[in-house]
C-alpha positions, 0 to 999 in steps of 0.5 A: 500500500503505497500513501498518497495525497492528491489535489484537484488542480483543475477540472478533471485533472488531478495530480498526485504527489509521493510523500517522502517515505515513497515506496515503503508498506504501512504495514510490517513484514511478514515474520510467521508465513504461516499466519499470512493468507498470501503464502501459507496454503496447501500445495497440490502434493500438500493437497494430495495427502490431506486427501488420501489421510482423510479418506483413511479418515485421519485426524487433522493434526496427523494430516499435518504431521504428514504434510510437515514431513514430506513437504518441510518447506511449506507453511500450512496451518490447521485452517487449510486442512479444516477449509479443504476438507469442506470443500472436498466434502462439497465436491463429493456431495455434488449438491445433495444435502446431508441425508442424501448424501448418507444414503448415495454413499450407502447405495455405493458401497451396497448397503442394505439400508432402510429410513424412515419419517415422522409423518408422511408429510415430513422428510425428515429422517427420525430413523436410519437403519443401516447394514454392510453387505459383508456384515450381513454375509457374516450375519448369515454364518454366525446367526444365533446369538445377537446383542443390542446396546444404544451409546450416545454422543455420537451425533448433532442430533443427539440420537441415540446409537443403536449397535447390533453386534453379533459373534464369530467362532472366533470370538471376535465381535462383528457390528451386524448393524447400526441405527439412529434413532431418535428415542428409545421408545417401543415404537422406535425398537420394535422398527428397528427389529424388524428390519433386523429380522428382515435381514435374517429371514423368517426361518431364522431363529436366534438361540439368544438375544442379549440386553440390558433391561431397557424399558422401551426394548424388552417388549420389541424382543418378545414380539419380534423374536418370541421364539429366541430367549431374551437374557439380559446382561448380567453385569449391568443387573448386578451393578444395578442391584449393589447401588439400589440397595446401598441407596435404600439403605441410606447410601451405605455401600458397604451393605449393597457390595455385602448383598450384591457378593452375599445373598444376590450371588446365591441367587443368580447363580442357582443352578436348579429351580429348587436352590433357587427358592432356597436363596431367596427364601434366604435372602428374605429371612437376612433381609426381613428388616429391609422390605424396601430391599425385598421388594426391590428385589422381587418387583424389579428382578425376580418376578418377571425376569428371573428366566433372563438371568438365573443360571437355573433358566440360562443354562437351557440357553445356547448362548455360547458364554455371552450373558452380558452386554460387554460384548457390545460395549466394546464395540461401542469403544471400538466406533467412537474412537473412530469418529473421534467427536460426538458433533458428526453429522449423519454422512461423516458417521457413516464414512467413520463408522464404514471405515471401521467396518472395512478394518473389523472385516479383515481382522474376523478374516485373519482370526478365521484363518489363523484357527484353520492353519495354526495348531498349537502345543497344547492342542497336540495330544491324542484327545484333540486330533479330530478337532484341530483345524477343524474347530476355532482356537476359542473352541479348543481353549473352551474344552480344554477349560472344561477338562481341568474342570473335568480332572477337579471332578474327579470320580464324582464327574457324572454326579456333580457335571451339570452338562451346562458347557454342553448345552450353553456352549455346544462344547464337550462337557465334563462328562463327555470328556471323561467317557472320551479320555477312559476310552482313548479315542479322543474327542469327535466334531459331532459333540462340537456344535456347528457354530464353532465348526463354520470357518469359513464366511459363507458356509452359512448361508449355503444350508438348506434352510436359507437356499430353499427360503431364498428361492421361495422369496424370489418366487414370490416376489416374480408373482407379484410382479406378474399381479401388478403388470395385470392391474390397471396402468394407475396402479402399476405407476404408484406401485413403480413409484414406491418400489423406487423409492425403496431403491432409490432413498437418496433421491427421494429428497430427505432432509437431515434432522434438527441438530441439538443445540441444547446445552445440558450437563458438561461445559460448551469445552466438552460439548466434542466429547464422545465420553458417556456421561456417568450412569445411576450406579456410578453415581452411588459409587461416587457418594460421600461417607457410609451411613446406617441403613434404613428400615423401611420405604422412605416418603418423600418429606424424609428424604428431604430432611436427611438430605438437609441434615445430612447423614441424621435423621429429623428428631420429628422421626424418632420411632414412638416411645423413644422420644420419651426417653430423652430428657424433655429439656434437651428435645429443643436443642436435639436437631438430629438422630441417627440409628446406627447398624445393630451388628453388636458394634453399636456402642463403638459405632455412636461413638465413632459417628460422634467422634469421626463422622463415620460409623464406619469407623468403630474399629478405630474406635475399638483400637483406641480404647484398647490402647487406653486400657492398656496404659492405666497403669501409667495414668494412675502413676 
């Protein structure tokens, strides 16, 4: 910029004379290029990398790293990888917005997709089902046991991120599909089923499907699938359990880990109807003070879902060993640390989420093979010779658990076996083991369920069952065409205008939903967070000292005064009869009580209550007094 004065000295003549600072800028030099619009920027090899890295949907900063390496004379900045991405994203959406350009990349790469309206007036998308084709291939192989779990902050829209997760032989997880909805109602899973149950066929039964006990999921399943047992995880119910109980007993987690390890794992874990009975009936004669726990207990748990959890139901079940969610939570970790924010919009988590695919297809490819080629040492007696190669590696680690056990038995094998590996897993079980090691014959693939025999992706889907429902579908399908071409021409244009709809979403002009902008919970720095926020069990977890435990039901009105005395209850509280024992004179400075745990340690709890703060704390208190006792003689001296 060059400063200029300039004088009209005649009309429409003007003259300019230069300053004598001519030629200089008004401005300082350039110190940091990479500050400067005019000379940072990306370079076309630059802009070779940031695309080849973001289509193996590298972060930014590592496309930086990348371009810093192999062109260190160049002076990019964060703002130029962010700016050619949007437009490398515009270019590739061609002018489509969000929803439809989810569903062109999901008709490119052969998804199997459905989606969904609020209304037929509306194109807004309020459901998107969505499944690889060579998921739904594995899907196919391995169709018996099936898990289902939502995670959230995963999208603008603040949907919930339904994942349905199946299991290899292997033991490896692969993701059958994935769903955004936009609640978890009823409405919304049962939806979501059916598109599931679209995938299998109907001649396809899972053995088991396995939950958390979600309030709006567990009717879908049953109306859906009533043919397949629904379990529900155990590992969310026993965390469930140990924080209800600590609450109702006043926050005291010392009692609901006591529970939790005590009475409730003698429940769940009753192997027959009879011992069943017999822990709860124990369970009610420990617990008869607190009906508030015993009622929990049954109104929750026992009386409707006891078959989904009790190992007396579930070892019916061919489940494999999966009887909890962990699975899928996994595969919750394994997508969110691929899409990396929880601001994504409905096309980028798919590329994020289709990525992850891919790498998940391959590792379940290389875990297949390596059960077929590799053989290893332990594997080589005579016992497992007919199975090596044959059945997967965990199969193999399975039995070999299962003939330890087998050798703990000992002579009492067929008394004290149970048979559960067998009819859970599909595995030899201990007795079977024995008959097979007294015989020195070894064990053979028919006491081997199919499941951990079928090696190969594919092998599935090639069994009479899925051939002959294939061919019945297709049948089907050509009669109705043969209807329709027969109806009148008006019918046969809106019945071509739905079909096409059905093939063609991405061009049936949807529109994305409303992003959430409301914020809730963590700070606006958080708001990129994929970290779930914390759950009810947590939060007990995390609750200050332990406290005496309560009898009963709680109102309202006396939750409200315990929390504003804290650990005490309201003097107005005190059980009748006992008030009259204070002096009445004290009654009007009295503000609390608390009625400390009668375990024979009361003295010493009052006391470390009054002393500490924590009744908890009466050893410490029985450790004092012995110390003192132990030093009258030098007091009295």
């Amino acid at each position: 910029m060059i400063k200029c004065e300039q004088q009209q000295v005649e009309e429409n003549n003007w003259v300019i004379e230069l300053l004598h600072d001519r030629g200089t800028h008004n401005h300082t030099l350039i110190v940091y290029p990479e500050g400067h619009r005019g000379v940072s920027g990306l370079s076309q090899g630059a802009k070779e990398v940031v695309r080849e890295m973001n289509d193996a949907q590298a972060k930014p900063k590592n496309i930086m790293v990348a371009i810093k390496n192999k062109f260190p004379d160049e002076h990019p900045n964060m703002r130029n990888i962010y700016n050619f991405k949007e437009k490398m994203r515009r270019e590739g959406s061609e002018g489509r917005n969000v929803a439809e350009q989810m569903l062109h990349l999901a008709r490119e790469h052969d998804y199997i997709n459905w989606v969904s309206c609020s209304d037929r007036t509306s194109k807004v998308i309020n459901r998107a089902f969505l499944a690889h084709p060579a998921m739904v291939e594995v899907l196919r192989t391995y169709p018996l046991v099936i898990g289902l779990d939502s995670t959230y902050k995963t999208n603008r829209y603040g949907f919930p991120f339904l994942e349905i997760v199946g299991v290899t032989p292997t033991n490896q997880n692969f993701l059958i599909a994935y769903a955004f909805m936009k609640d978890e109602t009823a409405a919304s899973y049962r939806w979501v089923l059916q598109k599931l149950k679209l995938l299998l066929g109907e001649d396809v039964i899972p053995s088991a499907i396995f939950t958390d006990k979600e309030g709006g999921l567990m009717r879908p399943v049953a109306e859906v699938f009533p043919n397949s047992r629904h379990l529900l995880c155990t590992w969310h119910i026993n965390n469930d359990v140990e924080a209800r109980v600590s609450f109702l007993c006043n926050k005291n987690k010392d009692v609901g880990r006591a529970f939790k390890n005590g009475v409730w794992k003698r429940i769940m874990e009753a192997s027959t109807v009879e011992e069943y009975d017999r822990a709860v009936a124990s369970m009610e004669d420990c617990y008869v003070r607190w009906q508030s726990v015993i009622d929990y207990v049954h109104n929750t748990w026992l009386t409707d879902h006891r078959q989904k959890f009790v190992l007396a139901w579930t070892n019916e079940v061919l489940h494999f060993g999966n009887i909890t969610t962990c699975r899928v939570e996994s595969q919750h970790s394994v997508v969110k640390s691929w899409l990396g924010s929880s601001q994504g919009s409905l096309d980028t988590v798919f590329r994020k989420v289709h990525a992850s695919i891919i790498n998940q297809v391959t590792e379940i490819k290389n875990g297949l093979e390596s059960s077929r080629r590799r053989h290893g040492a332990l594997f080589k007696s005579y016992l497992y010779q007919h199975l090596v190669g044959r059945v997967s590696h965990h199969a193999l680690e399975l039995i070999l658990e299962e003939h330890m056990r087998m050798r703990q038995l000992s002579t009492e094998v067929f008394e004290r076996c149970g048979c559960a590996k067998f009819s859970t897993h599909g595995l030899p079980c201990a007795c079977n083991i024995y008959m097979a090691v007294q015989g020195g014959v070894g064990l053979y693939l028919d006491l081997v369920h199919r499941f951990w025999r079928t090696l190969e992706i594919g092998d599935g889907a090639d069994i009479p069952e899925f051939v002959e429902e294939s061919a019945q579908v297709v049948e089907l399908f050509r009669s109705l065409v043969d209807d329709v071409l027969a109806r009148d021409i008006a019918v046969v244009r809106d019945i071509s205008r739905i079909v096409h709809d059905e093939l063609h979403p991405e061009n049936a002009g949807f529109e994305e939903p409303e992003p959430n902008l409301t914020r809730r919970g963590r700070p606006r720095k958080q708001r990129n967070s994929t970290t779930r926020n914390l759950s009810f069990v947590e939060h007990v977890r995390n609750m200050g000292p332990r406290r005496s435990c309560d009898q009963g039901s709680s109102s309202k009105s006396t939750q409200q005064t315990r929390s504003s005395l804290g650990s005490y209850m309201s003097i107005d509280l005190i059980p009748p009869g006992f008030k009259e024992w204070l002096p009445q004179f004290m009654l009007q400075y009295i503000r609390g009580y608390c009625d400390v745990i009668p375990d024979g340690n009361c003295r010493f709890r009052c006391a470390a209550e009054f002393f500490l703060g924590d009744q908890e704390r009466y050893g410490e208190i029985r450790s004092t007094l012995v110390g003192e006792i132990g030093k009258l003689e030098q007091y009295r001296h």
